[in-house]
Phi, psi and omega in degrees: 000328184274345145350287181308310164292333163238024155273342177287340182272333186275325198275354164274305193314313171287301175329334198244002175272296130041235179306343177285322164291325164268001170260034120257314190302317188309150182279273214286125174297329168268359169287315186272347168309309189289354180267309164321316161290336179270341167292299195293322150324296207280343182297333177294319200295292185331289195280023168277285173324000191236001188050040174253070190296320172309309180303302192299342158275346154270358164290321195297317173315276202297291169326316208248308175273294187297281194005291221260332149317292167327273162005263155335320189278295186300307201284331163286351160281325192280332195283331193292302199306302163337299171295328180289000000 
């Protein structure tokens, strides 16, 4: 079983090195947002895996949903203010 548990961890650890690479590498600004909301999505995942439920639900809450809404909420605000 611990076999198991840290091959589940290294392949979300790569994963999240990963999308962490492409929300920086990326041109499009909403690419990287949703890449950034997916490190933190797989970070929750982890700490489910990690027996931490508290931590994962408040990464998933905050981290991975308000942010990345927050996130989103701005940029559409700032491309609206442009056209006027």
């Amino acid at each position: 079983m611990n076999e198991l548990m840290l091959a589940i961890c290294l392949l979300f650890s790569a994963a999240m090195i990963g999308a962490a690479f492409v929300a920086i590498q990326v041109q499009q600004i909403s690419i990287a947002i949703l890449s950034a909301g997916l490190v933190s999505l797989l970070a929750s995942v982890m700490f489910l895996f990690l027996a931490a439920p508290d931590v994962a639900m408040t990464e998933a809450a905050i981290g991975s949903g308000l942010t990345t809404f927050l996130f989103f909420f701005v940029l559409g605000r700032v491309r609206g203010e442009k056209n006027d």
